[in-house]
Biopython code that builds the backbone (N, CA, C, O; Angstrom):
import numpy as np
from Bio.PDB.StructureBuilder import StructureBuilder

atoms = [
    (1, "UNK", "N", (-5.939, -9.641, -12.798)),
    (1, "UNK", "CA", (-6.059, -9.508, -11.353)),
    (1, "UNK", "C", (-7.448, -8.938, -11.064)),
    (1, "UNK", "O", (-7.763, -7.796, -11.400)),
    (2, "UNK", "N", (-8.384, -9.905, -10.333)),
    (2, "UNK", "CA", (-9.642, -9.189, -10.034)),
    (2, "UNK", "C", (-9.522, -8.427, -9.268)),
    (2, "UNK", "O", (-8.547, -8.460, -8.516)),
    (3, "UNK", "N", (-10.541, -7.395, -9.176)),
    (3, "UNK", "CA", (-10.674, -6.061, -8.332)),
    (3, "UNK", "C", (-9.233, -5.936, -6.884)),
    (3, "UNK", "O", (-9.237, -5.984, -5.654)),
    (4, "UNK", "N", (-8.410, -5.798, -7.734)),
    (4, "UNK", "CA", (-6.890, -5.256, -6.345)),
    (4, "UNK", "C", (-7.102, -4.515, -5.766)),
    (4, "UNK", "O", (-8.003, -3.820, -6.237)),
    (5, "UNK", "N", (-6.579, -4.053, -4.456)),
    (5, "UNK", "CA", (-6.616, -3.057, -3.605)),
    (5, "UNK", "C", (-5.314, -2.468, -3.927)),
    (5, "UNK", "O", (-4.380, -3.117, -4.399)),
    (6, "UNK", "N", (-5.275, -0.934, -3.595)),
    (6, "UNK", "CA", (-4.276, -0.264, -3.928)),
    (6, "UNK", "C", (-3.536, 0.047, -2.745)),
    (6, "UNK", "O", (-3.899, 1.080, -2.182)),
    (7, "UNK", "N", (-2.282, -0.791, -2.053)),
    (7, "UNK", "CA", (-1.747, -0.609, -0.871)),
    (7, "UNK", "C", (-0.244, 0.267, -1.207)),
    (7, "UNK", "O", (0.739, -0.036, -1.884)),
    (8, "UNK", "N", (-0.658, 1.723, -0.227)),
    (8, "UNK", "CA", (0.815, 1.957, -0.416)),
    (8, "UNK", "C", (2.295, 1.809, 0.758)),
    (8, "UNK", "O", (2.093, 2.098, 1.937)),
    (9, "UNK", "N", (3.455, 1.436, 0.401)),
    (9, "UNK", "CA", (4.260, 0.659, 1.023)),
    (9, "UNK", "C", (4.582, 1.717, 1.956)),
    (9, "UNK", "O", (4.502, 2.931, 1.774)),
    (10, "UNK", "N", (5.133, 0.786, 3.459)),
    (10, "UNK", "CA", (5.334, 1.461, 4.491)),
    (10, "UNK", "C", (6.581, 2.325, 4.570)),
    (10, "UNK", "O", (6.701, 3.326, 5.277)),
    (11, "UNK", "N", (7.653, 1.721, 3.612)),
    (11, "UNK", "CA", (8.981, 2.186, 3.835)),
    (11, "UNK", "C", (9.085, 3.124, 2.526)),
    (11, "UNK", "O", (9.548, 4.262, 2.604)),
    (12, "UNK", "N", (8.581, 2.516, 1.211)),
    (12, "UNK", "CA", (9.115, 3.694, 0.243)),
    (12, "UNK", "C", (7.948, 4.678, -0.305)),
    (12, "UNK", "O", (8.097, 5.634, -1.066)),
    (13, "UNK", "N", (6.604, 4.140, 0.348)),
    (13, "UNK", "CA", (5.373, 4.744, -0.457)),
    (13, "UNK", "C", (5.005, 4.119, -1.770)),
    (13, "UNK", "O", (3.961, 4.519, -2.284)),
    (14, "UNK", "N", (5.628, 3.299, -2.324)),
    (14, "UNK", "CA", (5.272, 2.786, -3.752)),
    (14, "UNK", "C", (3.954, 2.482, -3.867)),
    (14, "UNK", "O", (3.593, 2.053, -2.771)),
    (15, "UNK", "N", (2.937, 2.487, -4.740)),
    (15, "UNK", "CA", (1.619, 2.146, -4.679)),
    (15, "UNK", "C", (1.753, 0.353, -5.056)),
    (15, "UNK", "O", (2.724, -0.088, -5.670)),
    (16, "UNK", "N", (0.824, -0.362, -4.662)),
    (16, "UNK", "CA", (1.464, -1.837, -5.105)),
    (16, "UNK", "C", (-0.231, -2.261, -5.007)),
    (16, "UNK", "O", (-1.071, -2.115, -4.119)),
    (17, "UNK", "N", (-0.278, -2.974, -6.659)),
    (17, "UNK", "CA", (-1.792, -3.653, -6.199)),
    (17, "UNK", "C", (-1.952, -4.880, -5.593)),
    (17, "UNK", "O", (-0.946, -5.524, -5.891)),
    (18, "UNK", "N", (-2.628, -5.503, -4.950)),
    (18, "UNK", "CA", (-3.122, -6.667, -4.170)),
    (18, "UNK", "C", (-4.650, -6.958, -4.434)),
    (18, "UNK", "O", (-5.656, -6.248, -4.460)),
    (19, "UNK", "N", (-4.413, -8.231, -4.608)),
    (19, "UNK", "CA", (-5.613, -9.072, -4.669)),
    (19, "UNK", "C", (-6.291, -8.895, -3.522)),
    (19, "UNK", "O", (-5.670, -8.956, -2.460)),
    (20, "UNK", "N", (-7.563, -8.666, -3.534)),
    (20, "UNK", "CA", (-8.370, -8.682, -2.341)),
    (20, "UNK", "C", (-8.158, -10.150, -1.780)),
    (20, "UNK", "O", (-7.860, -10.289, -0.594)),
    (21, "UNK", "N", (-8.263, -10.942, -2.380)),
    (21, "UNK", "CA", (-8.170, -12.712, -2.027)),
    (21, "UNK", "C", (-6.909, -12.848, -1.427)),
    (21, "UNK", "O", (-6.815, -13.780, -0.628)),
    (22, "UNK", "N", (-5.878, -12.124, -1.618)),
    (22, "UNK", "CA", (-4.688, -12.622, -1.035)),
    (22, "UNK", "C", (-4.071, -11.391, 0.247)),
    (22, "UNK", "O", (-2.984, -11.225, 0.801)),
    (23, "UNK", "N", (-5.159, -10.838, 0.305)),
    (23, "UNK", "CA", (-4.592, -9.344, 1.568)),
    (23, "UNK", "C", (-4.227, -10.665, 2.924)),
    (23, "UNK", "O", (-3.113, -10.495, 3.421)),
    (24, "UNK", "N", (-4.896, -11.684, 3.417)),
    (24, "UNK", "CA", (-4.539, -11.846, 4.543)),
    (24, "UNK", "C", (-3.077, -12.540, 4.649)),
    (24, "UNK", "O", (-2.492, -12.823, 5.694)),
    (25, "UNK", "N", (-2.466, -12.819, 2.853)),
    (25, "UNK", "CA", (-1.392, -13.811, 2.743)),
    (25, "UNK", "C", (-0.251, -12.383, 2.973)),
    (25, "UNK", "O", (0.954, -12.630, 2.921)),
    (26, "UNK", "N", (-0.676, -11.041, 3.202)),
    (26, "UNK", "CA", (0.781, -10.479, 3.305)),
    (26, "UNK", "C", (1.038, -10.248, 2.137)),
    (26, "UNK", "O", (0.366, -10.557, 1.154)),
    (27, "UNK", "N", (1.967, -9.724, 2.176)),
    (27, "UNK", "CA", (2.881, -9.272, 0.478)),
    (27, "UNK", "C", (4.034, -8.235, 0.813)),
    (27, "UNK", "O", (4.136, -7.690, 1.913)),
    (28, "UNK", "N", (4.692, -8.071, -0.007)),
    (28, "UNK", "CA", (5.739, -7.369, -0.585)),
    (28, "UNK", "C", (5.782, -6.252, -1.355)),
    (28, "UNK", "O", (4.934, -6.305, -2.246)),
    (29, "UNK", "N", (6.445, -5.245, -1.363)),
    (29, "UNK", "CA", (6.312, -4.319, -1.837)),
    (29, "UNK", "C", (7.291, -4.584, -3.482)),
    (29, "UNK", "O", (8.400, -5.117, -3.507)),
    (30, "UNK", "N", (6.666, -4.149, -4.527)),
    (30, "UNK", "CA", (6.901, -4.409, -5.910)),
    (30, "UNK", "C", (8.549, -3.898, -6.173)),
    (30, "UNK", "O", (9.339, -4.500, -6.899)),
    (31, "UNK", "N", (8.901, -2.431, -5.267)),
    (31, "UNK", "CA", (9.589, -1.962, -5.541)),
    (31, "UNK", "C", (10.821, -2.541, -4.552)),
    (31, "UNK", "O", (11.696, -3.389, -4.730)),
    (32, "UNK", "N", (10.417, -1.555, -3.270)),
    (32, "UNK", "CA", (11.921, -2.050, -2.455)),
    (32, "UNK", "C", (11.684, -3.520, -1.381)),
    (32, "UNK", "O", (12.271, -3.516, -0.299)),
    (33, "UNK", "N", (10.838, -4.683, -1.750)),
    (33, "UNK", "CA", (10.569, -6.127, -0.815)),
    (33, "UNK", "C", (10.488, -5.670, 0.380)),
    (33, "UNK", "O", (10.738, -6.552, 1.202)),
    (34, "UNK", "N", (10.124, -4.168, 1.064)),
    (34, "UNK", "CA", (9.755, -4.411, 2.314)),
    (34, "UNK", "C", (8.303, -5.168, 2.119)),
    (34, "UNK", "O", (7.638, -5.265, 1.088)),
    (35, "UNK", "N", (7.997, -5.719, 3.566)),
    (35, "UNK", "CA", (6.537, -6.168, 4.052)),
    (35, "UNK", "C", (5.763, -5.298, 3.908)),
    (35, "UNK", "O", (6.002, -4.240, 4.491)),
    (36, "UNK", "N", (4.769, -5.392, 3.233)),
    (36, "UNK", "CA", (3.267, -4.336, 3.141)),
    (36, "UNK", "C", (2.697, -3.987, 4.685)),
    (36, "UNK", "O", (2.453, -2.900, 5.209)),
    (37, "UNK", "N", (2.604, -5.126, 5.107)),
    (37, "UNK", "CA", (1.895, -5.329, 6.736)),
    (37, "UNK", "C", (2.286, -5.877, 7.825)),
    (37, "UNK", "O", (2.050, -7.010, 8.246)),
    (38, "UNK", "N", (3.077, -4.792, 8.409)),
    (38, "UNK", "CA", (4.253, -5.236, 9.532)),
    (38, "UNK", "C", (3.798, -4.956, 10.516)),
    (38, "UNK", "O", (4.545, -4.887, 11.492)),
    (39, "UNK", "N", (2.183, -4.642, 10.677)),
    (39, "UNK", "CA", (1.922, -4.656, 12.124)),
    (39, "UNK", "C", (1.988, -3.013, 12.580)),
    (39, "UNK", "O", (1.111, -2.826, 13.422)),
    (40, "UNK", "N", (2.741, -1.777, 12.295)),
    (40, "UNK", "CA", (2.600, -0.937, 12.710)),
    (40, "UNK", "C", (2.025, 0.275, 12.050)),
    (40, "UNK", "O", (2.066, 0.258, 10.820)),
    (41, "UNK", "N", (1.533, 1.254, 12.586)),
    (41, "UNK", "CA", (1.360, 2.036, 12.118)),
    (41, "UNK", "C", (2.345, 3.182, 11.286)),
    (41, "UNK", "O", (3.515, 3.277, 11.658)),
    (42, "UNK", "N", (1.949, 3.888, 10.366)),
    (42, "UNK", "CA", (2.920, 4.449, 9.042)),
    (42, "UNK", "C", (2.990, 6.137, 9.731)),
    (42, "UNK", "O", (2.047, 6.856, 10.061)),
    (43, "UNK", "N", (4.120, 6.344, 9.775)),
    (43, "UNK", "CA", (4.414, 7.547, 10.479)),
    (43, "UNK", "C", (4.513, 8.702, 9.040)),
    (43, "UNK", "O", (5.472, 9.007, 8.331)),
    (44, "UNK", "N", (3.133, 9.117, 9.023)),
    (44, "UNK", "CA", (3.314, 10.355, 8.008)),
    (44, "UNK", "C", (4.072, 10.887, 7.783)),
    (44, "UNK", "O", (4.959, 10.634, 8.597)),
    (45, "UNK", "N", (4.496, 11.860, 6.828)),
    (45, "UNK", "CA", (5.480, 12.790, 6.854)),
    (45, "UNK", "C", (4.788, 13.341, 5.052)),
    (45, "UNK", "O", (4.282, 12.714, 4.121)),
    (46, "UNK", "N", (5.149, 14.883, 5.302)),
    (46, "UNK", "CA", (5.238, 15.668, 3.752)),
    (46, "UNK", "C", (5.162, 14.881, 2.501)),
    (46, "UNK", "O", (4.199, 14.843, 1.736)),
    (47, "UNK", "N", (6.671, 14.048, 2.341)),
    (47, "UNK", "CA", (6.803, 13.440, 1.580)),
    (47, "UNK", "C", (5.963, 12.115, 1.462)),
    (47, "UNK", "O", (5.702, 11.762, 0.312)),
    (48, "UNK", "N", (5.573, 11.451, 2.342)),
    (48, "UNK", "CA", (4.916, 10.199, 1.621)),
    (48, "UNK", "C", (3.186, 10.146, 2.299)),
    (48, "UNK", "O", (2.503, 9.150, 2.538)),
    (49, "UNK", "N", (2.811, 11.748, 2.494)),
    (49, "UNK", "CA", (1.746, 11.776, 2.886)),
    (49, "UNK", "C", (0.510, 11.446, 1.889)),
    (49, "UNK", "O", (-0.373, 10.688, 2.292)),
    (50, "UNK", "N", (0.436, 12.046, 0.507)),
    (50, "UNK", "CA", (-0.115, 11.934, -0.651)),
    (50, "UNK", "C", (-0.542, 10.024, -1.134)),
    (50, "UNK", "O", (-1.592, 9.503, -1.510)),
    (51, "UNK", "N", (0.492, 9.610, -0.944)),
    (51, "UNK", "CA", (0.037, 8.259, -1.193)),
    (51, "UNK", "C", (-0.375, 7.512, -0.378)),
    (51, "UNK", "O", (-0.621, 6.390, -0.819)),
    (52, "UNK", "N", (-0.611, 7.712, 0.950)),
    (52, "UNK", "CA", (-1.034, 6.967, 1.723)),
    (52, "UNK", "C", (-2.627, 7.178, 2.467)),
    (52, "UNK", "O", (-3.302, 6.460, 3.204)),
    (53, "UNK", "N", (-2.852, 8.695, 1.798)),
    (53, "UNK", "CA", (-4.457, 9.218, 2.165)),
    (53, "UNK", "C", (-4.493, 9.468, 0.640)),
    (53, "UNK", "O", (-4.818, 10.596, 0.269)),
    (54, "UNK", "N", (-4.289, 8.831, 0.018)),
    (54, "UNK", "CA", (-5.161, 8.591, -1.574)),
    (54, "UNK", "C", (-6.748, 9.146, -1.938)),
    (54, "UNK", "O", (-7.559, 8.231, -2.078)),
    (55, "UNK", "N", (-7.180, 10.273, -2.074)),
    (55, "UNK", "CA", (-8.643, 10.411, -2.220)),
    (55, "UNK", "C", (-8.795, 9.766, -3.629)),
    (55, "UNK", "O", (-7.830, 9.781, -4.393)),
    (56, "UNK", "N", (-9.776, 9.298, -3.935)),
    (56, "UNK", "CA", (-10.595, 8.627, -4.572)),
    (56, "UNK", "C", (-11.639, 9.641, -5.501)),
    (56, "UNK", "O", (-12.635, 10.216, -5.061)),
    (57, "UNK", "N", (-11.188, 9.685, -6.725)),
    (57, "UNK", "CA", (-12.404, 10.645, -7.114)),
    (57, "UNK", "C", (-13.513, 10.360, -7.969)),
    (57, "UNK", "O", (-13.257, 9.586, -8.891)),
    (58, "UNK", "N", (-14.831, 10.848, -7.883)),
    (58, "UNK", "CA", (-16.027, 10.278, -7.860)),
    (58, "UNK", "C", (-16.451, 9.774, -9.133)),
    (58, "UNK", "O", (-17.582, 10.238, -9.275)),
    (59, "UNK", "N", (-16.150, 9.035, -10.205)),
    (59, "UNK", "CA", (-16.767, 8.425, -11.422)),
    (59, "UNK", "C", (-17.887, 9.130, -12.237)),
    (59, "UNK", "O", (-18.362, 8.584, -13.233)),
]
sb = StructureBuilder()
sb.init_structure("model")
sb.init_model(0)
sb.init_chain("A")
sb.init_seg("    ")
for serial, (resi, resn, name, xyz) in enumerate(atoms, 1):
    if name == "N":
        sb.init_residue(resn, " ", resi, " ")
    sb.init_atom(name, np.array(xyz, "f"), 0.0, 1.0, " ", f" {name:<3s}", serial, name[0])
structure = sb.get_structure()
């Protein structure tokens, strides 16, 4: 898989990689088949805050 993006899912938080080439085809989440990109925004919370503001650390 060339360079994936690391999307995490709206409903369970699962981290799920994606092809940059295929972000506009949508996808599925690896774990529980919700939709990755349903159009709304992801209502934070404690628990699935960590995976969804992912910092990135510097190489």
């Amino acid at each position: 898989m060339a360079d994936p993006v690391i999307i995490a899912c709206p409903t369970c938080a699962s981290l799920n990689r994606v092809p940059r080439d295929k972000l506009a085809d949508g996808g599925k989440c690896g774990r529980c088949h919700s939709i990755l990109f349903n159009g709304h925004p992801v209502i934070l919370t404690a628990a699935n805050f960590k995976a969804h503001a992912r910092l990135r650390r510097s190489r």
